[in-house]
N, C-alpha and C positions, 0 to 999 in steps of 0.2 A: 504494500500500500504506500502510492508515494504522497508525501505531506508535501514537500517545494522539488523543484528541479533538481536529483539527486539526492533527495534522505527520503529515507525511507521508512514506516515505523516494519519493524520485524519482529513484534512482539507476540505471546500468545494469548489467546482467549479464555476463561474460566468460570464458563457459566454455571457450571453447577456445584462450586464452593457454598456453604454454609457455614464453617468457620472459621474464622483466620486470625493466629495469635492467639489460639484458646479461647480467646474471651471475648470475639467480636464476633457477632452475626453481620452473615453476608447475604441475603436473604437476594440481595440479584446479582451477585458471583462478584467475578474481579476480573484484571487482566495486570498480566507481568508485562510492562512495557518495556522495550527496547529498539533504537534507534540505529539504522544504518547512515551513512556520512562518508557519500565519493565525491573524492575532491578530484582536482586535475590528475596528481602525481601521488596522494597518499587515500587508504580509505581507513574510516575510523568508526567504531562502534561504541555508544553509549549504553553502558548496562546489558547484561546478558539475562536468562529467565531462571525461574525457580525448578526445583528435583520435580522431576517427573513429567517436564516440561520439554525436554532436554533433545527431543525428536524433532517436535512440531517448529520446536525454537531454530535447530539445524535450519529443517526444512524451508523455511520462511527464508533466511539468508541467502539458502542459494540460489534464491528466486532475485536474485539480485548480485550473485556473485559468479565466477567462473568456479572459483573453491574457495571455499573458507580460509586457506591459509592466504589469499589476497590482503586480508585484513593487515594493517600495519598498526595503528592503536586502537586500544579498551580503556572508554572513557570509564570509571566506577565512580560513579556518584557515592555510593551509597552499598554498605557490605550487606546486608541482612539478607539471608539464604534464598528469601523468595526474588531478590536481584541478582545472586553472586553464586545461588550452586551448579549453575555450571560452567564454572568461568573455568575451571580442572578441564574439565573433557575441551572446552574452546581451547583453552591452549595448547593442548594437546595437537587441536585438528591447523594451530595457526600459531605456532609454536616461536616466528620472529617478533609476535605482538609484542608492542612496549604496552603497558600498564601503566594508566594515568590516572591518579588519586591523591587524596591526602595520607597524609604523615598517618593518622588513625587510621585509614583505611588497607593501607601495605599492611598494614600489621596485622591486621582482622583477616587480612585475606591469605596471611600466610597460617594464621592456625584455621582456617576454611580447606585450604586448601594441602597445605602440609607438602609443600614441594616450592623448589624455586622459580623464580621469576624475573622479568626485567622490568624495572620500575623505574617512574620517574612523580617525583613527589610537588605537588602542584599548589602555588599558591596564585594570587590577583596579580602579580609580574608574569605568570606564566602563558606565552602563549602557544598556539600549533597549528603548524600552516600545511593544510591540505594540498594547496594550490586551488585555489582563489576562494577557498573556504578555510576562514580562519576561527581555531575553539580558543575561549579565555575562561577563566573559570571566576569562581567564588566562595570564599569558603564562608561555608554556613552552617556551622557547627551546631547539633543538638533540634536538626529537625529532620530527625526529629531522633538520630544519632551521633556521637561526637563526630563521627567519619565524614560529616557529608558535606558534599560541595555543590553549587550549580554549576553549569556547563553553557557556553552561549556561544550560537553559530553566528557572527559578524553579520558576513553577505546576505543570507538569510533573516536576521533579528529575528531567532529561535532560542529562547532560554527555554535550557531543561534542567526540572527541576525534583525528577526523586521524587520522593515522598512527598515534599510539598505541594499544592494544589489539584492532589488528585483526588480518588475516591474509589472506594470497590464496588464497582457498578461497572457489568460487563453489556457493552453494545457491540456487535459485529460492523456495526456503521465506524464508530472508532473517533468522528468529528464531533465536537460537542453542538455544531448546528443543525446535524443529523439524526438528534439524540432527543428524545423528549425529556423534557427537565428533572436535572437530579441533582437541586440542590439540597434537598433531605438526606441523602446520600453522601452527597461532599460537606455537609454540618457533624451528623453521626460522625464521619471521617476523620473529620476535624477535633472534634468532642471526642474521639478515644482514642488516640495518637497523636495528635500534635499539643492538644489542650495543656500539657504539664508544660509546654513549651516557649508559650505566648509570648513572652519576652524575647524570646532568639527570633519569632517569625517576624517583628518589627522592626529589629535590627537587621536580619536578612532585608526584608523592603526597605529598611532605609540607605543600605549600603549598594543595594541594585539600581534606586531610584538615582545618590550619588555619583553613580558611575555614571550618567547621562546616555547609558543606552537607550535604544528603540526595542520597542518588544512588539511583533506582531503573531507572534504564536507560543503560548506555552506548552512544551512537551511532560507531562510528570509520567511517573511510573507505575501508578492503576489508574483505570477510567480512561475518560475520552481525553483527547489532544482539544484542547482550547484556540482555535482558531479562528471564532468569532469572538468578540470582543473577549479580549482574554485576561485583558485587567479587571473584568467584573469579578473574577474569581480570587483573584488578590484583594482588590478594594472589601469581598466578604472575608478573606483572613483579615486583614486589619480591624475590622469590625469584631470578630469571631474575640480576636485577641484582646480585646479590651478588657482593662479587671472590673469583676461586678459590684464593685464595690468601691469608693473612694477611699483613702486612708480614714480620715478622720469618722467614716461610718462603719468600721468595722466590728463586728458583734462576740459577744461574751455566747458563746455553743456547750449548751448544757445537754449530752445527749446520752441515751441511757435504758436500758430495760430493767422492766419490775415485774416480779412474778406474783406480788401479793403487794403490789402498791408502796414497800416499804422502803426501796431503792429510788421507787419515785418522789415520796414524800424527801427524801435526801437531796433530792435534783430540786425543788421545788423553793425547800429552805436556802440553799446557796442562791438560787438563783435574787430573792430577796434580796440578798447583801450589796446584786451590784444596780441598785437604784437609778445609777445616774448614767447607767451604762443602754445599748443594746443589748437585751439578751434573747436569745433562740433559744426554745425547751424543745426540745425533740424524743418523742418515744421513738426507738429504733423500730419497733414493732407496726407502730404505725407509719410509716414512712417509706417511701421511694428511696431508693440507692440514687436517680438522680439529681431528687432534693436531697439528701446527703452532700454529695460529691459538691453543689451549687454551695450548701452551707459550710463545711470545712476551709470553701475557696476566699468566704466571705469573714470568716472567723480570726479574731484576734487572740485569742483563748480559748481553750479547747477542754472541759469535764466531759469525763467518758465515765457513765456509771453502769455498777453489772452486781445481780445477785451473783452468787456459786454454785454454780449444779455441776455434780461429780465434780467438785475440785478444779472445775473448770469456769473458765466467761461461756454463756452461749453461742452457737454461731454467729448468728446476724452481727454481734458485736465485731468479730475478727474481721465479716464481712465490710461492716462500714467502716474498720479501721485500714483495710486495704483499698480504701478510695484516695487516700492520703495523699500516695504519690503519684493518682492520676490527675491532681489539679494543681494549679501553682498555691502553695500560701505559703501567709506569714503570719502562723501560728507563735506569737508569740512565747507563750507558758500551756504545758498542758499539765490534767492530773485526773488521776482513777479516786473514785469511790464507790462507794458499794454496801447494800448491807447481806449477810450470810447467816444459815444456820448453827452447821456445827463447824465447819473448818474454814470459809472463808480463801480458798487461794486467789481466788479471783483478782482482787484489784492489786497485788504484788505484781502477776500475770500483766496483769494490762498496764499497769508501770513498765514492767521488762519490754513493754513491745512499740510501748510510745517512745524508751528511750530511744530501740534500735531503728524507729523511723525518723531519728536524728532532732527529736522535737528537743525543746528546753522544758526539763519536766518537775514539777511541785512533788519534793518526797519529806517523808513517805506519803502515800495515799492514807485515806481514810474508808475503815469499815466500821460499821457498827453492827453488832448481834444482834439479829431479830429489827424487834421495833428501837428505835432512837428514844431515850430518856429525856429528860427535861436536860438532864447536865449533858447528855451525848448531842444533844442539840446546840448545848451551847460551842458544844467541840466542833461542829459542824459551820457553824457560822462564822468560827476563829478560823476554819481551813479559807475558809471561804474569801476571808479577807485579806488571810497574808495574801496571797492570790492576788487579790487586791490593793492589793499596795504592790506587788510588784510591774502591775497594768500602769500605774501611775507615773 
């Protein structure tokens, strides 16, 4: 399929994916995109396909080549297996390729691949001249892996961009004008892969905007190629990226399950202390994991409360506590409480787990036996406050 005179997309189609990364539904597939690039005197390839792809990925190229070993560079945007596992067997079939990537990206690719290579390690000085097709790159670190760069064809004004701007939404049409609209598709996309990222996607735009290129096609690597207006889909990451919350409105997250009301009464009493504050009371029980994820992002302060069943927090808790590092915050203090029957492991547990998700955490936590007393109340409202005064 050719996108301009000479590139080519040669990537594969994946319609009947349903999940990808474990934990994303794909409910209308994806496609592993990759880019072919014949210049006068060199030909160069953006991004190879994912394991299992590894035929149809051949087969596509030599719809475009004499033989594969033609190839002279392997642009790598981007290491992650569904771009890079067959970059082994391509060397193999075109074994003069240089390797063109970041500093991170050599390195990932050498434990991907576990053999040597010829690299050339690429920063914004770097250029490569096709013949009368020139690639420059960009490094655009942590989008939405440290490895990744954009890649821009001069003559063409085709930035590709990876991970960025796509979406796993398979059309066999391939052009986003030919495509009935999916930007539901490139939001979810956005919202569970780039989301923890928001701050690099701004900088990536502001350091693309400052180079004063011309962009008339975006290429990424799932979904369709954006060749109608292809900044509308930037202009929504900019938007996507924005925090939902102002500093100065950021909320005190009381959030927590009760199995006899007495963990809640605990959430309930704290939450009084901070008066003058925001605060969100959240049952986990009642609640959406994506109001979760929305309120941890919004949160300055973080209580996580849990009874102890078997010695343990309940699921849903772990649950909403692995939302943590799919949004950006800045949590400032967090702390467990909890009330228990007879042994109580619970809020040591959920201390141990907030430390290791690198929070600043209020120790020890607070449990109290059973029902809270008048004096355990008052213990409850001293935790409450140091807390408090360290918001201050």
């Amino acid at each position: 399929m050719e996108i301009k005179n000479d590139v080519y997309w040669t990537g594969v189609l994946d319609p009947n994916l349903k999940k990808f990364d474990i934990i994303l539904d794909t409910k209308k597939g994806s496609t592993y995109n990759s880019y072919l690039i014949k210049g006068e005197t060199k030909i160069a390839l953006v991004d190879s396909a994912k394991h299992g792809f590894e035929n149809t990925f051949f087969s596509n190229l030599k719809k475009h080549l004499t033989d594969i070993s033609q190839i002279d560079y392997i642009i790598v945007n981007h290491t992650e297996p569904d771009h890079s596992a067959a970059m082994a067997e391509l060397l193999d079939l075109a074994p003069n390729a240089i390797v063109y990537a970041s500093k991170s990206a050599i390195k990932f690719l050498s434990a991907i691949m576990n053999k040597p290579f010829n690299s050339v390690e690429v920063d914004e000085s770097t250029s490569l001249d096709l013949g009368g097709k020139t690639l420059r790159f960009f490094k655009t670190p942590f989008l939405h892996w440290p490895d990744t760069i954009f890649t821009y064809l001069k003559e063409d004004q085709i930035l590709f961009t990876c991970d960025a701007f796509g979406a796993h939404y398979c059309n066999k049409n391939m052009f986003n004008d030919l495509c009935p609209d999916y930007t539901d598709q490139a939001f979810y996309y956005f919202d569970m892969i780039v989301r923890p990222f928001k701050s690099k996607v701004l900088q990536a735009v502001e350091k693309v905007t400052a180079s004063g290129i011309k962009i008339d096609t975006i290429c990424p690597s799932h979904g369709p190629i954006l060749r109608e207006n292809p900044m509308k889909m930037v202009h929504n990451y900019i938007k996507w990226s924005q925090p939902l919350v102002q500093e100065k409105d950021r909320t005190v997250l009381i959030m927590y399950l009760s199995a006899h009301t007495n963990t809640k009464i605990m959430a309930e009493t704290i939450s009084k202390t901070f008066i003058n504050e925001k605060v969100v009371l959240l049952d986990i029980a009642e609640t959406n994991m994506p109001e979760i994820r929305n309120e941890l992002e919004k949160a300055k302060a973080l209580f996580i409360g849990s009874p102890t069943v078997l010695g343990d927090a309940p699921y849903p808790i772990w649950e909403a506590l692995a939302h943590i590092p799919t949004v950006p915050t800045n949590i400032k203090i967090a702390a467990a409480f909890g009330s228990y029957g007879w042994s109580g492991e619970a809020v040591q547990k959920l201390t141990n787990r907030l430390k290791e998700l690198k929070l600043n955490v209020f120790e020890p936590g607070l449990k109290i036996n059973f029902v809270a007393s008048e004096e355990e109340n008052k213990q409850i409202k001293s935790f409450a406050s140091e807390i408090k005064k360290i918001l201050a």
